[in-house]
TORVOVEX-427686 format. One line per field, with one value per residue (C-alpha): residue in one letter; x, y, z. Coordinates in nm, 4 decimals. Example, Ala and Ser with C-alpha at 12.3 -4.5 7.8 and 13.67 -1.06 7.14 Angstrom:
2
type: (A|S)
u: (1.2300|1.3670)
v: (-0.4500|-0.1060)
w: (0.7800|0.7140)
END
This chain:
515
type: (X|X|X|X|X|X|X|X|X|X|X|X|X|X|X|X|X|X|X|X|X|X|X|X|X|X|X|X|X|X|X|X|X|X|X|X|X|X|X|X|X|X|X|X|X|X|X|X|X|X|X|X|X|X|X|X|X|X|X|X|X|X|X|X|X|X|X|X|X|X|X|X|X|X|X|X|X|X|X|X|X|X|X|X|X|X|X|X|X|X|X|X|X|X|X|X|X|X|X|X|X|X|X|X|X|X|X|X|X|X|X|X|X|X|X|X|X|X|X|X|X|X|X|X|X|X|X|X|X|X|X|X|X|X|X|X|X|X|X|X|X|X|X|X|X|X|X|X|X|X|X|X|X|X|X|X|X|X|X|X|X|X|X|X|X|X|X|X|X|X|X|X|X|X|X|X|X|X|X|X|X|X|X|X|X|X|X|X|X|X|X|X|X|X|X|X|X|X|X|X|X|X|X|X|X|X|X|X|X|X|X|X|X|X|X|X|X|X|X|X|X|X|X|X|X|X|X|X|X|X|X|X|X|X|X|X|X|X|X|X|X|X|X|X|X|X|X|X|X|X|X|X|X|X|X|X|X|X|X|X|X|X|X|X|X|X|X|X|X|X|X|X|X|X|X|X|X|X|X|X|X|X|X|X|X|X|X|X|X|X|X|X|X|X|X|X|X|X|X|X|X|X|X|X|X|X|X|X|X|X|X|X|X|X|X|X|X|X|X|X|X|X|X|X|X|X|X|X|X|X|X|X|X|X|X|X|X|X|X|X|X|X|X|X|X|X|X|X|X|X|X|X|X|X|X|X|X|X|X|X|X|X|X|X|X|X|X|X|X|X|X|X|X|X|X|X|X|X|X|X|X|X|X|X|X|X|X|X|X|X|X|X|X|X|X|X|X|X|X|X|X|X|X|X|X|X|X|X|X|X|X|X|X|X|X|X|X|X|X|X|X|X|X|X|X|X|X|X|X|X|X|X|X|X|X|X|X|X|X|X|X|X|X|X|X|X|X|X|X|X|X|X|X|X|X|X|X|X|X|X|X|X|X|X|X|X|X|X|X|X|X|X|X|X|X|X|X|X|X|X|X|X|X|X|X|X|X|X|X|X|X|X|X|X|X|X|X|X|X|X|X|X|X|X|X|X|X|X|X|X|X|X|X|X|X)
u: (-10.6583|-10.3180|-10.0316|-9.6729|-9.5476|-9.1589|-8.9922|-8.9859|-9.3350|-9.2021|-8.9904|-9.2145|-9.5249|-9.2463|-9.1607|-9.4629|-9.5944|-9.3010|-8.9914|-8.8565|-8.8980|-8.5618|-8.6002|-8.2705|-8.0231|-7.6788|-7.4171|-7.2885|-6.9207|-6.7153|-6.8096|-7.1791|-7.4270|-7.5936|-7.9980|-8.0866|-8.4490|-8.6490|-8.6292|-8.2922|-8.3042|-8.4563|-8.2233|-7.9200|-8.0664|-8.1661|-7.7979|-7.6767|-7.9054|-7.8226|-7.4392|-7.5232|-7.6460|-7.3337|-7.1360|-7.4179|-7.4945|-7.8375|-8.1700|-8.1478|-7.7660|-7.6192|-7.4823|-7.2914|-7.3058|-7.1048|-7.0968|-7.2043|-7.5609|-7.5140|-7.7685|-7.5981|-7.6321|-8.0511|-8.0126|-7.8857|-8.1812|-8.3524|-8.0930|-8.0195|-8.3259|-8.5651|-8.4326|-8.4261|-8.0823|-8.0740|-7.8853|-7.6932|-7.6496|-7.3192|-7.2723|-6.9644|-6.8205|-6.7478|-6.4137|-6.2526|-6.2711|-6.6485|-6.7445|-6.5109|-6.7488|-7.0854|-6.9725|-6.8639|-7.1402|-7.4056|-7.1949|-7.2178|-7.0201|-7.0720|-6.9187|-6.9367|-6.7916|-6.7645|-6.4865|-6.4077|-6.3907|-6.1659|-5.8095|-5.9677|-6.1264|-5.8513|-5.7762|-6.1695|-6.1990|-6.5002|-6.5300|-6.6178|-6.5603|-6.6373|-6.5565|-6.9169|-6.8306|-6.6588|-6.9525|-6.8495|-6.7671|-7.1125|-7.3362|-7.3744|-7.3784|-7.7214|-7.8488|-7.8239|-8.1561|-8.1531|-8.3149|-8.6704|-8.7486|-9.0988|-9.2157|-9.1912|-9.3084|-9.1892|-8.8674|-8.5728|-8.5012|-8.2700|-8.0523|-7.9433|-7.6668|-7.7916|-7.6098|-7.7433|-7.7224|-7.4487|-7.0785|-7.0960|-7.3865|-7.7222|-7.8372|-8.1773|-8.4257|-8.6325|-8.9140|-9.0545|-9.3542|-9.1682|-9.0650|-9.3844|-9.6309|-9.3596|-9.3584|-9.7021|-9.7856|-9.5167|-9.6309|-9.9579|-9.8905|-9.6631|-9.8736|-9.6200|-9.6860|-9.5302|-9.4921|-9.2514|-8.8797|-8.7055|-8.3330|-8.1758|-7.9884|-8.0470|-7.7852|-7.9435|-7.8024|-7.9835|-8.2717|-8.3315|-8.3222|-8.6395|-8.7925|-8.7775|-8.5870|-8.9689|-9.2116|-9.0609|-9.0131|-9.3696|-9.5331|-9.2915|-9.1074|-8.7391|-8.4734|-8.1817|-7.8600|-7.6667|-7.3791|-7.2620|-7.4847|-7.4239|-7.6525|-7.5570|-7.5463|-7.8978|-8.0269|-7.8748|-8.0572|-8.3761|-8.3543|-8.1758|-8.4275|-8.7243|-8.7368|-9.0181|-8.9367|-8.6144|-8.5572|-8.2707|-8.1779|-8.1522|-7.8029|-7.9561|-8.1904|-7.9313|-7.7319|-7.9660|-8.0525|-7.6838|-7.6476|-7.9644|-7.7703|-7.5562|-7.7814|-7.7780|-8.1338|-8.4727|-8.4374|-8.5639|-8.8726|-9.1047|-9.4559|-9.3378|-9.0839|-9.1910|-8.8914|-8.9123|-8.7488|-8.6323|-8.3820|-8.4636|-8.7370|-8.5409|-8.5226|-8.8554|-8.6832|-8.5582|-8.9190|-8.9865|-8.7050|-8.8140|-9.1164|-9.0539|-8.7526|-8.7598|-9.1486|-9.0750|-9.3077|-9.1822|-9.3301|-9.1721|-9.1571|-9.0428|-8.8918|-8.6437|-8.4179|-8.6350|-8.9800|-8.8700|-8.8598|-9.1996|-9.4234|-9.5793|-9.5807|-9.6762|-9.7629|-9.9607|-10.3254|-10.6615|-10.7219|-10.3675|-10.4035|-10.4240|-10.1428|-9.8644|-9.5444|-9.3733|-9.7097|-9.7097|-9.3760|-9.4556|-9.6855|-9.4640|-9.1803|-9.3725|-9.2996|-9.6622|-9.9721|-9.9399|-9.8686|-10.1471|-10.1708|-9.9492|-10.0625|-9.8818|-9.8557|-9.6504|-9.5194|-9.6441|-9.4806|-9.1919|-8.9046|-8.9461|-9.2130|-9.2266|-9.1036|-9.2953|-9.3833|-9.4846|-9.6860|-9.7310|-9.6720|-9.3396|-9.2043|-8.8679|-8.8621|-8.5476|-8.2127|-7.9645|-7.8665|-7.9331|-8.2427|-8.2152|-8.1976|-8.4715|-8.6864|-8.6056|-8.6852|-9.0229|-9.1621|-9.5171|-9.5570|-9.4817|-9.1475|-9.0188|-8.8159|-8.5895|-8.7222|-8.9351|-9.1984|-9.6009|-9.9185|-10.1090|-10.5065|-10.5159|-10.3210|-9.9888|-9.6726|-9.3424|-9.0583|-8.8844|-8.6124|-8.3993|-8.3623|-8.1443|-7.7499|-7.7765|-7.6962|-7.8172|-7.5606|-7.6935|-7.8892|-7.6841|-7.7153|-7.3990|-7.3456|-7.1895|-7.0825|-6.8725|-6.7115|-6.6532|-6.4868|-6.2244|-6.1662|-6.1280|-5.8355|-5.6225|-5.3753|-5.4625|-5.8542|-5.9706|-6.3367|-6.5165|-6.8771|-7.0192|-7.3460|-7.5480|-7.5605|-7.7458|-7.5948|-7.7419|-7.6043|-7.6381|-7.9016|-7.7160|-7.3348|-7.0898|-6.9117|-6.6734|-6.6619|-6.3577|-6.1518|-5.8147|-5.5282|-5.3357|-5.0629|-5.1817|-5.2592|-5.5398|-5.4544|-5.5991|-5.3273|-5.4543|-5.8205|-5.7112|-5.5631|-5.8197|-6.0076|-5.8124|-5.7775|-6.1247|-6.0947|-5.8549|-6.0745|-6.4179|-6.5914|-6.5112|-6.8985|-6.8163|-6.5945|-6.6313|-6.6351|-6.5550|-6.3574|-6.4418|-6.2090|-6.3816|-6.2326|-6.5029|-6.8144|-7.1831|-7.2990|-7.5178|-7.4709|-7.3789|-7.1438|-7.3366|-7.2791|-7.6240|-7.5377|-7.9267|-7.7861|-7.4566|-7.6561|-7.8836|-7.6338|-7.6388|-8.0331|-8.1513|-8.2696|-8.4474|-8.8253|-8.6947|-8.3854|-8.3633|-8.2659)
v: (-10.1253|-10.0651|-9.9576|-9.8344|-9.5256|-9.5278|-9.3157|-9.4373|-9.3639|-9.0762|-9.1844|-9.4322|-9.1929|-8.9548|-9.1983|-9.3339|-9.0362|-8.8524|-9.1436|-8.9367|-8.5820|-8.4474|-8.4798|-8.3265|-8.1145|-8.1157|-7.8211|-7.7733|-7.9640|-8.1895|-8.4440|-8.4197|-8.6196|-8.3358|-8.3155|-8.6820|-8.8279|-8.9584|-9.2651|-9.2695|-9.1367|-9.4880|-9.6775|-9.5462|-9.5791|-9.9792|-9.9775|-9.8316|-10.0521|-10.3466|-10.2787|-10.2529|-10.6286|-10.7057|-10.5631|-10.7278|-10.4335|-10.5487|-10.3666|-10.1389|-10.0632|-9.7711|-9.6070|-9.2080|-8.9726|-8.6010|-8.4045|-8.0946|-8.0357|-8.2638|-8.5542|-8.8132|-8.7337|-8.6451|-9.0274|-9.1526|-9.0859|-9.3246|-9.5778|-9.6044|-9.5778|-9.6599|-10.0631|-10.0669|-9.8717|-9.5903|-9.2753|-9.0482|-8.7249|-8.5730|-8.1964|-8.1103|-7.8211|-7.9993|-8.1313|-8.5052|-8.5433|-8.4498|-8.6517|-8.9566|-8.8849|-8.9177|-9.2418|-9.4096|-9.2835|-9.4037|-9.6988|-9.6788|-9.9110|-9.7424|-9.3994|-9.1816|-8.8838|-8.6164|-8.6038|-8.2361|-8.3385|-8.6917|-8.4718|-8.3210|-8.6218|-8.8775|-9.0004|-9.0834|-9.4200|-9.6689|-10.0008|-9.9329|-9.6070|-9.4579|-9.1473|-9.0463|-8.9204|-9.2799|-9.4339|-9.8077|-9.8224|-9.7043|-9.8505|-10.2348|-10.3379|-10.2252|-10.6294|-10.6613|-10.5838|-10.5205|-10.7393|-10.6306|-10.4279|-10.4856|-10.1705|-10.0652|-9.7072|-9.7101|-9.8567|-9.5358|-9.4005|-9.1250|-9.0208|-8.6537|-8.5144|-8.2252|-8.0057|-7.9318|-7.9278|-8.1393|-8.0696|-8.4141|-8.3542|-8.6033|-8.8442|-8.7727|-9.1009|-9.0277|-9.2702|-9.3422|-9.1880|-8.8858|-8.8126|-8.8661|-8.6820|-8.3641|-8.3894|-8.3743|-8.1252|-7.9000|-7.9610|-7.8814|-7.5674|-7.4270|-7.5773|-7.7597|-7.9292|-8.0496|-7.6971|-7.5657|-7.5764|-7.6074|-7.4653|-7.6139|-7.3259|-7.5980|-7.8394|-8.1016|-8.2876|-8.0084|-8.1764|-8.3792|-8.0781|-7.9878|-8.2537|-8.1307|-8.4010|-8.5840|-8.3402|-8.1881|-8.5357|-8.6970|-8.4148|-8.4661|-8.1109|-8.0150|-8.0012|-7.7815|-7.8730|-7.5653|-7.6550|-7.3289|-7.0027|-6.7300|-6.4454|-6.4034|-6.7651|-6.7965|-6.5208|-6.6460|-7.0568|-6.8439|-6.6934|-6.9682|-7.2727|-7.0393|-7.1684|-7.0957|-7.2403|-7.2000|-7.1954|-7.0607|-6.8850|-6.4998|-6.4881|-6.6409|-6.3826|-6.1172|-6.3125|-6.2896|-5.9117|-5.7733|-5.9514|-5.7717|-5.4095|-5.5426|-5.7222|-5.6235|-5.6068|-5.6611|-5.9251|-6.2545|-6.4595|-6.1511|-6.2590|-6.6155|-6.7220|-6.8531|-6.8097|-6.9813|-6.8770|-7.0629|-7.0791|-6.7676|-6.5013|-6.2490|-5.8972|-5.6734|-5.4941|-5.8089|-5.9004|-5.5717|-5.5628|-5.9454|-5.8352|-5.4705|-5.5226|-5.8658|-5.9442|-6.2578|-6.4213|-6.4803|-6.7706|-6.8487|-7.1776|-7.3101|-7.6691|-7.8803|-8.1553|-8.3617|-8.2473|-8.3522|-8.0110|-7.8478|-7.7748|-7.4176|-7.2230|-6.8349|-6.7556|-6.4201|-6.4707|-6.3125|-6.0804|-5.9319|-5.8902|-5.4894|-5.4353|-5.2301|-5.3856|-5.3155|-5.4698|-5.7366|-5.7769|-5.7600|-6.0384|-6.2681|-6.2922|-6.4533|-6.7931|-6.9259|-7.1392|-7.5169|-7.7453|-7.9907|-8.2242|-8.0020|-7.9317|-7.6882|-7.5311|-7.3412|-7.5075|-7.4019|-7.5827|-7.4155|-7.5334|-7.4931|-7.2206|-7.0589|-7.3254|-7.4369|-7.8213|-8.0048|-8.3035|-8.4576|-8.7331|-8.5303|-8.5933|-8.8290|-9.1754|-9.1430|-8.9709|-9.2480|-9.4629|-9.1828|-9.3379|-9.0600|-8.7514|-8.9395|-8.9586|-8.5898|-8.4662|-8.6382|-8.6245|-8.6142|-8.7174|-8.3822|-8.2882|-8.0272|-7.7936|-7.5836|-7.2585|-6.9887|-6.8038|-6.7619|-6.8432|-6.4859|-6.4704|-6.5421|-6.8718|-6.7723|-6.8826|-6.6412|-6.7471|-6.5305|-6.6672|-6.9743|-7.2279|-7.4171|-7.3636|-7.3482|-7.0727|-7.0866|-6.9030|-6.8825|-7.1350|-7.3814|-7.4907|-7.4674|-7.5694|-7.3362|-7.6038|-7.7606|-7.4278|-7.3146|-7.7506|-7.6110|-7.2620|-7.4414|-7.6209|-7.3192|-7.2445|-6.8397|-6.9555|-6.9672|-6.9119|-6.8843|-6.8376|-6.8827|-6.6573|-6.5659|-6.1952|-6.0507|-6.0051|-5.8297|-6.1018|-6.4299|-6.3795|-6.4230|-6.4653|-6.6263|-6.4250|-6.5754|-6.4440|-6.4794|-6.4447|-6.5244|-6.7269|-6.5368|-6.2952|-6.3350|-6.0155|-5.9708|-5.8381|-5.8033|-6.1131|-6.3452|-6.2721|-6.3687|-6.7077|-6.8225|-6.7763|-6.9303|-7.2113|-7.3516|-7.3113|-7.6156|-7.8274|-7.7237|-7.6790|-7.2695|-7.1726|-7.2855|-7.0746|-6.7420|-6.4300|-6.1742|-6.2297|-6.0365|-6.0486|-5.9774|-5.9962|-6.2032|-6.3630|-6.3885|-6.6673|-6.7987|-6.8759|-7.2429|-7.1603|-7.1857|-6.9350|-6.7051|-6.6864|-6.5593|-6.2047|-6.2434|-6.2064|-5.9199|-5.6368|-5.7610|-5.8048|-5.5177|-5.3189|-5.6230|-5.7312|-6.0760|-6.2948|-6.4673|-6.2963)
w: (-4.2074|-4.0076|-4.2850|-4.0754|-4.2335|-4.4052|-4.5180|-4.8501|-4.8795|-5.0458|-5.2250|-5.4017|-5.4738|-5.6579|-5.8321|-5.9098|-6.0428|-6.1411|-6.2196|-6.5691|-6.4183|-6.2791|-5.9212|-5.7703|-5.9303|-5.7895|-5.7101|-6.0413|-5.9672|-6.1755|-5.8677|-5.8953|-5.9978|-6.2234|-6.2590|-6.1278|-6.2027|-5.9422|-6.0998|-6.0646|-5.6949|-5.6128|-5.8546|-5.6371|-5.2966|-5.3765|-5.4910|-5.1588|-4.9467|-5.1273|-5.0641|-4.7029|-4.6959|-4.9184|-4.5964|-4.3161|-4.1766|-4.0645|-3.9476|-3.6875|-3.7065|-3.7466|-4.0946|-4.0241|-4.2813|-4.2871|-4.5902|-4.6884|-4.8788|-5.1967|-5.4328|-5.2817|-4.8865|-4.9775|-5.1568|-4.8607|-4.6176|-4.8816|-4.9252|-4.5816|-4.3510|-4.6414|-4.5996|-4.2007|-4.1359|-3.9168|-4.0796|-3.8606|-4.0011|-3.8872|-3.8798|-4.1433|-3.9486|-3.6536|-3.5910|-3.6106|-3.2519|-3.2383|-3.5158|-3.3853|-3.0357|-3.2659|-3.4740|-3.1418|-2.9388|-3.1985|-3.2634|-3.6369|-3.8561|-4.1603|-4.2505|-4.5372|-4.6110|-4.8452|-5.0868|-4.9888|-4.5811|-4.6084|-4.5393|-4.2510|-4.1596|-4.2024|-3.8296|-3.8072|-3.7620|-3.8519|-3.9329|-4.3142|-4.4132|-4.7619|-4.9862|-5.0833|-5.4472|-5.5010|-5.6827|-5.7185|-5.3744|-5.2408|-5.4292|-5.5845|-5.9466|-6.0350|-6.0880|-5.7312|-5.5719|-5.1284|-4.9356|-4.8585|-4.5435|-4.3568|-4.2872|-3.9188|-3.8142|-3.4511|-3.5596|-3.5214|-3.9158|-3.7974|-3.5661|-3.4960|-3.2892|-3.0879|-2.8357|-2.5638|-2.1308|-2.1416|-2.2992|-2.4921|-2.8115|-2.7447|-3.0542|-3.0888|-3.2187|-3.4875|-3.5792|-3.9233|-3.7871|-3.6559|-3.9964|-4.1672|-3.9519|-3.9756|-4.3133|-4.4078|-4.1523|-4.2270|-4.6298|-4.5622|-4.4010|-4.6085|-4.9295|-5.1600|-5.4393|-5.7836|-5.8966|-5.6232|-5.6700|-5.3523|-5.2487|-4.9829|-4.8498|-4.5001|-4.3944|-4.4891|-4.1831|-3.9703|-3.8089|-4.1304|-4.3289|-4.1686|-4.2705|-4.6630|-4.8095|-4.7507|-4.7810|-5.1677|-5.2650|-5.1767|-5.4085|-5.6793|-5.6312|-5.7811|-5.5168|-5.5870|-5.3712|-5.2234|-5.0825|-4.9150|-4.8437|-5.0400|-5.0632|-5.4361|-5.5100|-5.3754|-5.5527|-5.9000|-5.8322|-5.7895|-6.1037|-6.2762|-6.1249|-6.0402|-5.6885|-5.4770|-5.1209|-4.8934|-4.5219|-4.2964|-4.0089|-3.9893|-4.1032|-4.4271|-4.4823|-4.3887|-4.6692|-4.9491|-4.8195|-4.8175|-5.1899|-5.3327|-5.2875|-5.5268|-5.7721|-6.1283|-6.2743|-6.1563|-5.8092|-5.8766|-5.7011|-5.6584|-5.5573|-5.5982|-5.3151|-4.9428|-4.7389|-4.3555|-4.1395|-3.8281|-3.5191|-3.3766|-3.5402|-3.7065|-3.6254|-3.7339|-3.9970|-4.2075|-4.2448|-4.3755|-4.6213|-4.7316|-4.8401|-4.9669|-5.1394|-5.2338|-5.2483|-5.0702|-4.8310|-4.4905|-4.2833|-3.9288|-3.7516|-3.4476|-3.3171|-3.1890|-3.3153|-3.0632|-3.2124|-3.5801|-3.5777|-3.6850|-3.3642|-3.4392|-3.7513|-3.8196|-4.1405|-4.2584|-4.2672|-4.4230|-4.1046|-4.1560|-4.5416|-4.4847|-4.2285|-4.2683|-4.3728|-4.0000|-3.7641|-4.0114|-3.9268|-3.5520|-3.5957|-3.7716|-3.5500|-3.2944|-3.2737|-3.4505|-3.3702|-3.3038|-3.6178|-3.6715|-3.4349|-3.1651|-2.8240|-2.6160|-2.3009|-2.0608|-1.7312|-1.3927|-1.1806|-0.9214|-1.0672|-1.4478|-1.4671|-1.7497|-1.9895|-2.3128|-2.3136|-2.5904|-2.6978|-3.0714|-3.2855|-3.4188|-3.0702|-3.0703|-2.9394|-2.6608|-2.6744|-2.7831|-2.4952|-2.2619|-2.0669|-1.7660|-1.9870|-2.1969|-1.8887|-1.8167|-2.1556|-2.0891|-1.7851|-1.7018|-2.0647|-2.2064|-2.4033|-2.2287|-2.4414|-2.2106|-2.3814|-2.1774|-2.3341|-2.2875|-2.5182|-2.6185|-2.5884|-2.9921|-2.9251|-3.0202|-2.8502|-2.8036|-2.7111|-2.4486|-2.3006|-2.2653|-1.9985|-2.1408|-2.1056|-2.5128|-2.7453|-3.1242|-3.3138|-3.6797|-3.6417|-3.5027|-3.0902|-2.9194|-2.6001|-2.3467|-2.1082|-2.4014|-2.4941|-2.0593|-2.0567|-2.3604|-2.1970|-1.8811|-2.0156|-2.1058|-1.8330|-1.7745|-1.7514|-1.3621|-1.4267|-1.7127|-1.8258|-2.1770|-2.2664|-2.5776|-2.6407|-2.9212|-3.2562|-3.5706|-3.8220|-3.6364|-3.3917|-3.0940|-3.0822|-2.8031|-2.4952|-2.2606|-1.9266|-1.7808|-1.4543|-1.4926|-1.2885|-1.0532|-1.1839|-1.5460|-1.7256|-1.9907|-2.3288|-2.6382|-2.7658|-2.4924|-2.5911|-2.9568|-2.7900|-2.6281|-2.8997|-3.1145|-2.8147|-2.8893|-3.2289|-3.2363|-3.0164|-3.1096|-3.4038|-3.5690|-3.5038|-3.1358|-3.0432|-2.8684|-3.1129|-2.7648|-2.4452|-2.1197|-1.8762|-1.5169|-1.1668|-1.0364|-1.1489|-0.9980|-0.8060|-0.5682|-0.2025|-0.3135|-0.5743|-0.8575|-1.1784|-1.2077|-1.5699|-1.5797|-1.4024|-1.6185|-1.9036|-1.8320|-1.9133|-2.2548|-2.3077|-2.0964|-2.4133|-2.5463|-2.5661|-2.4768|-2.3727|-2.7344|-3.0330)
END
């Protein structure tokens, strides 16, 4: 027997099994929906989809979504893909003329926003555009029922706006499938079930959330909403909620560290809480602190937008049990073992050697009317990822370097051909080059290499400019934290920036070119 996974197979066991237990509970704002049942998670997202037939908007097309982490964006992968829609999940930092790129690009005629981002957001235009906290507008009288959706698992559920190689972000297409196999793979490992409370200190838009809007509701699990990370904040819903699962980059872990100095009374979640950490490992030390000063476990994973995310994991195991707290440490910030179903293995090949490739069920479908980087991506039938790194004798994979012209900046991928395009617009800018350089807070942070036009003269007040130049055309987390001003810049014979030997300078004390 052939059944096609949907996402609402999630949905519908929670329900099933849990309808009256309080499924999501909202940030605590005079907006919010409150603690929501799962019962009433599917009443609201038949409500949605049934106001998307009310407005045509038929299988297959395209329905935006930017807001920050909140009950009614979690509903939405639901009421939207659940019935045959595809959700795009828009970052909420970027800026209007980003997110007017992504609704054109994806050519969604449906957008909702968050209450908080409609001033900012005003110029955006779509061909129905909603305030999400607007309740009557979003969803239909609840006697309307949607129009049935035959389950197709190949059929695109998501897509997700990645940056990458090029200055313009890709949409990434994630299957039904996609989203179920990561899911229950990534559940499995990190053993959830109806007794874990999860925080979602993750942009939910971030690669699906990880995939956790799925896996925490298909075992019944409370989701609490975070809508901004703050160590304290997180520190106070894991005392108040007694969560035991959250996941975030270094700088969230750095967060929840620098708060705990400060914490009145005996730290919450000892023993209890799983944090995972992803992005980039974090530095040895954090792990240590996790688990001696907070008595949290730390599990690391690693993936791409384009793998769903999950494709290895690294998690502390029976033959480590008697480790000191700093080799443990060592051990964990490797990248992990393949997820279930994962194969791996490192490219030998002259022009890419070195680079991790990828095959799995997690693996997307095509970048959004992009057949030729699609066909890149893919080649030889394995997704290649752009990092560098090798597989140990034990089977683990480390990640040491990156082949791609991408930074990840607290967990977000930015683009340094998009930032050098903005810097190249300024008038003093000549020649630029954008590099990650390691930084103790975000993991790596953004430098701008710079020579500038003739008879201009660098100064701390033109470093602050240009700074403040991408700002206004880029997303904040963009733009470039230093400025070096240089006379010239390395290339090769052909012209082309060696941004490999640029970099060195910066990395020459570290294990590895990744941070």
């Amino acid at each position: 027997m052939f059944v096609p996974f949907s996402v609402n197979d999630f949905l519908d066991r929670a329900v099933t099994a849990y309808g009256e237990r309080i499924g999501v509970v909202d940030e605590p704002r005079e907006s919010g929906l409150g603690g929501v049942t799962y019962a009433q998670v599917r009443d609201l997202a038949q409500r949605q989809a049934a106001k998307l037939d009310e407005l045509g908007i038929a299988v297959g097309e395209r329905v935006a979504i930017i807001s920050q982490n909140s009950s009614r964006l979690l509903i939405s992968y639901f009421g939207v893909s659940g019935w045959g829609r595809v959700l795009v999940p828009v970052n909420f930092r970027l800026s209007a003329d980003e997110v007017q790129y992504i609704v054109d690009q994806s050519g969604a005629r449906v957008l909702y926003m968050d209450a908080e981002l409609k001033e900012s957001l005003a110029d955006v235009r779509c061909e129905h555009t909603f305030v999400l906290d607007d309740d009557e507008d979003v969803y239909a009288d609840p006697s309307v029922k949607p129009v049935a959706w035959e389950p197709d698992e190949g059929a695109t559920a998501t897509i997700n706006y990645t940056s990458g190689t090029t200055a313009r972000p890709k949409g990434v297409q994630i299957t039904h499938r996609n989203i179920w196999v990561n899911a229950m793979t990534f559940g499995l490992h990190i053993q959830v079930s109806d007794r874990d409370v999860y925080l979602h200190t993750l942009p939910m838009f971030h690669a699906n959330g990880w995939g956790m809007p799925f896996a925490m509701t298909g075992v019944g699990a409370k989701h609490i909403v975070l809508r901004k990370v703050d160590g304290m904040e997180i520190l106070r819903r894991v005392r108040d909620h007694g969560v035991t699962v959250l996941c975030g980059a270094p700088a969230v872990a750095a967060a929840v560290l620098e708060a705990a100095r400060t914490w009145d009374g005996e730290l919450p979640g000892r023993g209890r809480v799983r944090m995972i950490g992803g992005g980039a490992p974090p530095p040895t030390k954090t792990v240590v602190r996790l688990y001696e000063e907070l008595g949290w476990e730390f599990i690391q994973v690693y993936g791409l937008t384009e793998t769903s995310p999950l494709l290895t994991l690294n998690r502390s195991r029976a033959e480590w049990d008697d480790l000191p707290p700093e080799a443990l440490a060592q051990k964990l910030t490797r990248a992990g073992v393949p997820a279930l179903g994962v194969r791996l293995k490192i490219d030998e090949s002259p022009e890419t050697a070195g680079e991790v490739l990828a095959r799995s069920n997690v693996v997307f479908e095509s970048y959004w009317e992009k057949p030729s980087e699609t066909g890149a991506a893919l080649a030889g039938g394995w997704f290649h990822t752009g990092d560098g790194g090798f597989i140990s004798n034990d089977g683990y994979l480390t990640i040491s370097d990156r082949k791609k012209d991408v930074i990840v900046t607290g967990g977000e991928n930015v683009s340094s051909i998009e930032v050098e395009d903005a810097l190249f617009s300024h008038p003093a800018v000549d020649e630029v080059c954008v590099i990650g350089v390691p930084s103790e807070k975000w993991g790596e942070t953004i430098k701008a290499l710079v020579v500038l036009a003739p008879d201009t003269v660098p100064t701390t007040d033109l470093e602050v400019e240009l700074i403040r130049w991408c700002k206004t055309r880029l997303a904040s987390y963009k733009a470039p934290t230093s400025v070096e001003f240089r006379d010239v810049l390395a290339r090769t014979t052909t012209g082309k920036l060696q941004k490999f030997k640029l970099r060195a300078q910066y990395w020459d004390s570290a294990a590895r070119q990744v941070n």
